[in-house]
N, C-alpha and C positions, 0 to 999 in steps of 0.2 A: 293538585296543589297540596304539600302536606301543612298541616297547622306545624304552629312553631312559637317555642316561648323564648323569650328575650330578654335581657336584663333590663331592669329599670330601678337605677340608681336613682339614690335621694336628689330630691328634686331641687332645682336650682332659683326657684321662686316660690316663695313663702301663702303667695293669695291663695285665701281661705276657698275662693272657688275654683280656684284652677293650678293643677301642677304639672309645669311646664320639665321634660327628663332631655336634658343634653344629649342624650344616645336617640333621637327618636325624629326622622325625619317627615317631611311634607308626604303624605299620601293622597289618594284621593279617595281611597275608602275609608278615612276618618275626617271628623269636623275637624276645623281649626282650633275650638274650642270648645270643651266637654263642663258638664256641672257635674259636682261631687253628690248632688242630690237623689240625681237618676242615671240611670244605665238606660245610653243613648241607645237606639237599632242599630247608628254604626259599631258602635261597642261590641256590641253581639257578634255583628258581622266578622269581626276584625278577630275576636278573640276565636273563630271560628275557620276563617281564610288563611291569616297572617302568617308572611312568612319573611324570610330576610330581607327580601327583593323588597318589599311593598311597606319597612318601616322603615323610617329614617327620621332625619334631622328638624324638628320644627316641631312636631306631631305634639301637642297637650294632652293628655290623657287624668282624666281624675282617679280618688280613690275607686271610685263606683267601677269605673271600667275597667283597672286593675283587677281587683277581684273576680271580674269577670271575664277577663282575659284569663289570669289561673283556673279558674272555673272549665274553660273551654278547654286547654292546651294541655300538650303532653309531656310536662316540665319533669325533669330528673330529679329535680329536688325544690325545695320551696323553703324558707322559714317566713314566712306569712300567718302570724299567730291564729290560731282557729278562731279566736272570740271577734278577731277584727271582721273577718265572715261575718258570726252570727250577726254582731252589733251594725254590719253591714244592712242584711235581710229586715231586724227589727226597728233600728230608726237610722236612719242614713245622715241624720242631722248629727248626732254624737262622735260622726269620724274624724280624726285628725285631720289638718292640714296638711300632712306629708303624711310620704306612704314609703314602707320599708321597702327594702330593694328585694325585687326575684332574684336569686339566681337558677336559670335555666340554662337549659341547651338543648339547641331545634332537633327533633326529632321527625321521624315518619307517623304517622296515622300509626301501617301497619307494623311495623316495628319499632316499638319504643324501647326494646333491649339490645339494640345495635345500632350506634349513631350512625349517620355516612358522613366518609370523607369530606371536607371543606369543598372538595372540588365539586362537590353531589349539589351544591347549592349554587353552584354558578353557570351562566350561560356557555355553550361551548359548541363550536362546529365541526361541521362532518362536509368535506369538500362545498356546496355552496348552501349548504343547510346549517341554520342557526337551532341549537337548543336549547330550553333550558334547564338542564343538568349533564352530567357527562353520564350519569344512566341512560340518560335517552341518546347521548350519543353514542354510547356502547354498542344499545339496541339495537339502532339504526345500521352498525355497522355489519353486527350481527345477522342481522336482515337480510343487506347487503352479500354480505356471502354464502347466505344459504341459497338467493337465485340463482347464480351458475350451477351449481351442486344439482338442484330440483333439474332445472333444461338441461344438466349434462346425462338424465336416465331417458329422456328422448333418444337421444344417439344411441345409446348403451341399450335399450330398448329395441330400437328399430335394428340395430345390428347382430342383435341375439337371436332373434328372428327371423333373420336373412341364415343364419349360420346352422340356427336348427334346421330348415329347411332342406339347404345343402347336405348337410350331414343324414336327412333323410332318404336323400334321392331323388328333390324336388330341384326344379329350379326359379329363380326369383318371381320368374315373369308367370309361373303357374297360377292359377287363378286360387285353386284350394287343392294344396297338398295332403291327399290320401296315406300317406307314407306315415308309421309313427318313429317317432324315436326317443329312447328309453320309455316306451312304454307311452305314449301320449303324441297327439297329432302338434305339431309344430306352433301351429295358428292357437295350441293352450298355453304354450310357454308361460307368456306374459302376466295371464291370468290365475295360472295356479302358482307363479313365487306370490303374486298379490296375496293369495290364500295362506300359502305358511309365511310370510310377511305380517299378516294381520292376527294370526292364533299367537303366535312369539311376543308379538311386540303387547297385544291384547293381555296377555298375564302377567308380562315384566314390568309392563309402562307404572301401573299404581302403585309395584312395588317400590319402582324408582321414584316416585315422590316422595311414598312415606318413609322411606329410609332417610332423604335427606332432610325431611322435617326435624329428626329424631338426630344429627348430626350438625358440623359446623362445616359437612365438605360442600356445602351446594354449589360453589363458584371452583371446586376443585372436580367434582365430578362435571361440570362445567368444562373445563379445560381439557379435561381425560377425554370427554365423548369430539370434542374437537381436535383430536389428536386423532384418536383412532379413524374418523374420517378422513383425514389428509393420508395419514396409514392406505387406508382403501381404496381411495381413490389413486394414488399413486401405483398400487399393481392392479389396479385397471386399467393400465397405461398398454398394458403388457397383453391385451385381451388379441388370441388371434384364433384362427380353424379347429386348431389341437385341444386348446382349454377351456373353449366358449360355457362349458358346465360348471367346471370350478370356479369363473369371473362371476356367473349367475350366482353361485352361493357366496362368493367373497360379497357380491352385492346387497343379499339376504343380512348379510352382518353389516353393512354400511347404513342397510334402513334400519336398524336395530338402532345403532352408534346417534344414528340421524332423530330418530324418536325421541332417543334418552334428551338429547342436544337440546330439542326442540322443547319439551318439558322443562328443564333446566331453567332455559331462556323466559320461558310463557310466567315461571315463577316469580322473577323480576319485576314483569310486567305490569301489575296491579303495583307496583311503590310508585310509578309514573305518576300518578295523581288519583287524589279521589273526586275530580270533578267528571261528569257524565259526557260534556259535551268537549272536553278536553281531550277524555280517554278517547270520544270517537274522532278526533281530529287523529289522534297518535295513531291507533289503530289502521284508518286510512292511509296515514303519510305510509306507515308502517309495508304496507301492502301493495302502495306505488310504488316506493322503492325498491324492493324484495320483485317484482315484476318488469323493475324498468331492469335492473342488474339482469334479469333473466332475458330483455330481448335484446340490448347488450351485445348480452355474451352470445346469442342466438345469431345477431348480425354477423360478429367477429367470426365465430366459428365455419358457419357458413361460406361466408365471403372467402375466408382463407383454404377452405377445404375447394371450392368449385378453384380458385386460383392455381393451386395444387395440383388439381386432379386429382385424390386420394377416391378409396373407396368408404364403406360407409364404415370398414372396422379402421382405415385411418382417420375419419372424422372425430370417431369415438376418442383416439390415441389423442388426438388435438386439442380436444374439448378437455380429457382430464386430464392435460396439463397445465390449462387454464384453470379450471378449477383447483388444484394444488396450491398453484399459483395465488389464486386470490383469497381460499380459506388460509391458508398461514399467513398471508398479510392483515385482512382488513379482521378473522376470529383471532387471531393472536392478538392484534391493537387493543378489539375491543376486551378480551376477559382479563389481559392483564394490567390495563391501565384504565378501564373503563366500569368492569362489572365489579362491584365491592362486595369482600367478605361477608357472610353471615354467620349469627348465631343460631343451635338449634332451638328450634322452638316449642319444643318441648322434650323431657328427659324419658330416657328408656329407664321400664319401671324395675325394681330392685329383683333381682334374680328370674329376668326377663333374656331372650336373646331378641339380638337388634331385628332380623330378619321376621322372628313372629309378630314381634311387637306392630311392626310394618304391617303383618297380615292384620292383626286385631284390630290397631287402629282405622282402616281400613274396612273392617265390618259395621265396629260404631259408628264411622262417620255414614257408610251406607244405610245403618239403621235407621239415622237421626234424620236424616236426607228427606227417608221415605218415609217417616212418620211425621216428620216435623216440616220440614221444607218443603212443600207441595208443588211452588215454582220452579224448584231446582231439581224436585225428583221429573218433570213432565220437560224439562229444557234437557236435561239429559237423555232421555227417550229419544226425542225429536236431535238431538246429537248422533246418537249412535245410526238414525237413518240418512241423516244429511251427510254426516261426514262417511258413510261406507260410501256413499254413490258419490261425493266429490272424490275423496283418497280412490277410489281404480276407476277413475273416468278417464286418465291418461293413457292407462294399458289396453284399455278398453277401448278407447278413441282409436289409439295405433293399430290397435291389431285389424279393427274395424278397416280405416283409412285403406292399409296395407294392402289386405283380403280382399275385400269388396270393390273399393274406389280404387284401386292400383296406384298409387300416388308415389314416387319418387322419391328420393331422397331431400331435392331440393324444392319439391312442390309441399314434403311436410314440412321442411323447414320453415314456409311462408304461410300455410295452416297454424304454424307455432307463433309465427309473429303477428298472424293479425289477429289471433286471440288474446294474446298479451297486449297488445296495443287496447285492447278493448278494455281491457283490467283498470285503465287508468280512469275513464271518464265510470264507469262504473263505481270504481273507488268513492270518487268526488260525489256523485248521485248518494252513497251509501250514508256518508256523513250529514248531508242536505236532509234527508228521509230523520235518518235519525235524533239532528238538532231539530228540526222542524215536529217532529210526532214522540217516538222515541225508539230506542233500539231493538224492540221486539215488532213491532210492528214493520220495521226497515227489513228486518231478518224474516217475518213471514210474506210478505210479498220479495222479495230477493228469491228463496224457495219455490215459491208458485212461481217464478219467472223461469228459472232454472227448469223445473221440470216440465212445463210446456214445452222450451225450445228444444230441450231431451225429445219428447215424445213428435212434435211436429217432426224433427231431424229425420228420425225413424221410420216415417212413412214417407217420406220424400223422396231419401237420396238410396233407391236401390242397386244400384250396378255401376260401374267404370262410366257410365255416359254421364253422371250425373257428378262428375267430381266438381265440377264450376263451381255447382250450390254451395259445397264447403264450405267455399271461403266467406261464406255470405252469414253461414251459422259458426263459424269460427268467431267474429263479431261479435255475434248476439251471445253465445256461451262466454268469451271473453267478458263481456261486460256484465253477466251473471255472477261472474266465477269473482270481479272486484264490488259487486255488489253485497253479496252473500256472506263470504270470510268476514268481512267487517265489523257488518252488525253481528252477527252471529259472536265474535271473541269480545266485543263491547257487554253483550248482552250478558253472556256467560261469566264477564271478571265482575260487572256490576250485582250480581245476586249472590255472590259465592261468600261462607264466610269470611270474616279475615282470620288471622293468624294461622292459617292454614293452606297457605298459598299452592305449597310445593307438591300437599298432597291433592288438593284440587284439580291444579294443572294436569297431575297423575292420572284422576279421573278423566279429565276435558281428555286426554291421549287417548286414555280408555276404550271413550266414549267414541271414538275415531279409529280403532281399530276392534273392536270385542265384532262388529259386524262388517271387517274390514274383508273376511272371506268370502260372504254370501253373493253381492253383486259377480263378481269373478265366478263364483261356483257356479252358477244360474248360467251363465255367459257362455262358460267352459262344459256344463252338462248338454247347453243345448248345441254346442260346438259338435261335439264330440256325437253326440245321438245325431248331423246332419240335419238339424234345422235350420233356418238363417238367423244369421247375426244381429238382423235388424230386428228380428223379435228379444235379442239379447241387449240393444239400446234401448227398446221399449220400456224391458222390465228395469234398467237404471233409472229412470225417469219418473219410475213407481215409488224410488226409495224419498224421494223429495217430497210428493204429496204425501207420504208417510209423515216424513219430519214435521209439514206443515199442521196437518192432524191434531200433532203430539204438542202443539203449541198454544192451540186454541184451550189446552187444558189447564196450564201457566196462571191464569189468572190474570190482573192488573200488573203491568209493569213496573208501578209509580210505588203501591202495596211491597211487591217483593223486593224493592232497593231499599225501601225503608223500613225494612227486616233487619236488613244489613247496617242501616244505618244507626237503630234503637240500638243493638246486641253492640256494637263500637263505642257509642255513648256511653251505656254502661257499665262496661269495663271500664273506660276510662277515667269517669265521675269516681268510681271503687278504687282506681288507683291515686289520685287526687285526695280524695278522701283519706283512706290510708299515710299519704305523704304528710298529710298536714298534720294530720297526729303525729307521727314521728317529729315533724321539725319542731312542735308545740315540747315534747316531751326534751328536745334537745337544747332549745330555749331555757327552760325550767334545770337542766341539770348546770347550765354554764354560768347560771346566776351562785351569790355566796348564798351561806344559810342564812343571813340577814333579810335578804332578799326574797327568797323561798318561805321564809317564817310570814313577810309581809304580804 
């Protein structure tokens, strides 16, 4: 919820104890009636919470909580004389009975140099989902079609696979194809694009933050990376025998497009609100949506392709037409009616270029991180191992599935859906964990749940005989996989500074690809050297007890948000501060000399 200041014109009742303001309606986080003597706790509250929604008509407010509303709030301007403050703090008895008018205008927490649209303050829906701002219903829609997008590289996966093999001299129903082609056995495909997927996106992604810190394009490179995916996805329409290589590397450029996308979006993220248990509410809905869209489109695709009869590279053709299809509707809706302009948040310095500046800033903030941020330097640790072993758990599952379990075109599909089915009661666990305890502790047991069911998976299900079990840890990893995401991006927006959203989120990407190769490499070395596979789900399962490790180092939870929360205050009190000189000084210049002499 962002604070918000709001006009409060002269008052329309003269009692020396109460001043009743026409613009101010019944709440219930304020009394009905306030004394000018003392600054009530709802006062506090309110100059602290308040936003459009929650003032209205009725509402009494004294001088005392005036003051302390400005106090709290992140008002553009003020003429609230500085001495009616001081004579405030020193005898509260000496205050007038009327209190001059704020003028204000509602603001974000994190951006108080860029208003949002009128619309950004109202409720607003997304097919049978209520919000309240049309940020979040951008989000959502956002969300929304990044699922088809994620379940369209299953098909596009499974059938690259199918096509290298061919192309080697194998055929489908081979158990492990000795054959290489270009240089590497078929069964690495999948794992080594994950490997130059994660080193590319791993040194671009923080660039792409801090450049648009440092600019006013973030809602323009926003639309750009959502363009170019509809780009990609569209001549992967086109995937057949002949170019199955060049669709692999167009695809190489779609998770590029898709990272940038995704950083863009994550930046957003944090103006939702600065409440904890709000953010994890979002965060969850965030992640049932984004998974229901993905089994969806999983059903559709499926059901249409067995109806068909197609093979698996017509599946493919099918799915990224859907996909096409629902990025330019519901990513168009959202960034250009939904996601609102920003300002850069901070200027490139004087005979600096934009591009190094990115690199520099970049270093300080790594600097400040690790000397100064000790929560935030040991959550990124434990990021860079969680997120390598979730990001190539897909390619890794597949090729697994494939190889080992021999599973079908349509027996993965139902592997796909009852993991995703899983995602949702997970979700809902994830929010319950973290309203109930808090977001770190949801996110280290989610970790530890993940990597057990990794490591059990792994010594269980060896050969074709055992593909039943699957469906059984498709389940249990589903419900990791909406447990996990969760708390994990709650955790991560709640300790991060602010006003640096864009370059954070850079980081958070970072942190999600810098060891986005390793898993794959390990997988793919012991592929290749003729070991089993199942010792390569092992070693993914390792990278989770890692993250967990690297958490236990974090400290308090409660400590490192209220890091975040002091360094926000303060700024703010600074700029409050600051304004009220100014409008004291503007006061004094509009009086005559008569006046100024007196």
């Amino acid at each position: 919820m962002s604070s918000c200041c709001f006009q409060l014109p002269t008052p329309i009742s003269n009692d020396s104890e109460n001043v009743v303001y026409p613009h101010a309606r019944n709440s219930p986080s304020a009394s009905p009636t306030r004394s000018n003597s003392e600054v009530s706790p709802t006062a506090t509250k309110a100059g602290i919470e308040i936003d459009v929604e929650e003032v209205g008509e009725g509402t009494e407010i004294g001088i005392m909580d005036s003051i302390q509303l400005l106090r709290n709030s992140t008002c553009s301007s003020s003429i609230l004389p500085p001495s009616l403050i001081n004579s405030a703090s020193q005898s509260p008895s000496s205050l007038p009975s009327t209190s001059p008018s704020l003028s204000c205008k509602c603001k974000p927490d994190f951006f108080q140099e860029d208003t949002l649209p009128s619309s950004d303050t109202r409720p607003s829906k997304f097919f049978c989902f209520k919000f309240s701002s049309s940020l979040a219903t951008g989000w959502y829609m956002d969300a929304a079609a990044r699922g088809p997008i994620l379940m369209s590289n299953v098909f596009l996966a499974r059938a690259l696979l199918d096509l290298a093999k061919i192309e080697a001299g194998c055929s489908n129903t081979d158990f492990m194809c000795e054959n290489r082609v270009h240089g590497f056995l078929p069964s690495s495909l999948l794992t080594n694009m994950v490997m130059i997927s994660g080193v590319v996106n791993a040194c671009l992604m923080p660039i792409v933050g801090a450049v648009v810190d440092h600019t006013h394009h973030r809602r323009t490179v926003g639309i750009l990376s959502a363009v170019l995916l509809l780009v990609v996805n569209t001549m992967l329409v086109g995937i057949n025998s002949k170019n199955w290589l060049y669709m692999a590397i167009i695809q190489l450029v779609g998770a590029f497009a898709y990272m940038t996308h995704v950083v863009i979006a994550f930046a957003y993220m944090v103006e939702l609100t600065d409440d904890r248990k709000r953010l994890a509410r979002y965060t969850a809905s965030f992640n049932i949506l984004q998974y229901s869209g993905c089994l969806f489109f999983l059903i559709l695709v499926v059901s249409l392709s067995w109806a068909i009869g197609v093979t698996n590279v017509g599946t493919v053709r099918i799915s990224q037409i859907f996909v096409v299809i629902t990025t330019a509707i519901l990513m168009g809706a959202a960034w250009f009616l939904h996601f609102p302009r920003r300002e850069a948040l901070s200027v490139v310095p004087e005979g600096s270029w934009l591009i190094t500046t990115g690199f520099r800033k970049l270093g300080r903030t790594a600097v400040q991180i690790s000397s100064k941020n000790y929560a935030l330097k040991w959550m990124i640790v434990a990021l860079l191992f969680a997120e390598a072993g979730g990001n190539s758990f897909t390619q890794i599952a597949i090729t697994f599935t494939t190889e080992v379990l021999k599973l079908n075109q349509n027996e993965t599909g139902l592997v796909m859906m009852i993991l995703l089915i899983g995602t949702v009661p997970g979700s809902r666990f994830a929010t319950a964990i973290s309203n109930r305890f808090n977001p770190k502790f949801s996110y280290q047991c989610g970790v530890i749940y993940f990597g057990a069911v990794t490591l059990m998976a792994s010594n269980v299900m060896k050969d074709e005989g055992d593909k039943q079990i699957i469906y059984f840890f498709a389940g249990f990893w589903g419900f990791g996989f909406g447990w996990m995401l969760p708390a994990q991006r709650t955790l991560y927006v709640s300790i991060i500074p602010k006003k640096q959203e864009s370059e954070m989120m850079g980081i958070y990407m970072f942190s999600g690809q810098v060891l986005l190769f390793l898993p794959p490499l390990i997988f793919s070395g012991l592929n290749e050297f003729g070991y089993s596979m199942n010792l390569g789900i092992l070693t993914l399962g390792m990278f989770f007890f890692a993250s967990f490790l690297a958490t236990l180092l974090m400290g308090g939870f409660e400590e490192a948000a209220a890091l975040v929360q002091i360094s926000v205050q303060n700024e703010r009190n600074e700029e409050i501060e600051s304004r009220a000189v100014i409008g004291a000084d503007d006061v004094q210049c509009s009086r005559g000399p008569d006046e100024r002499a007196t």
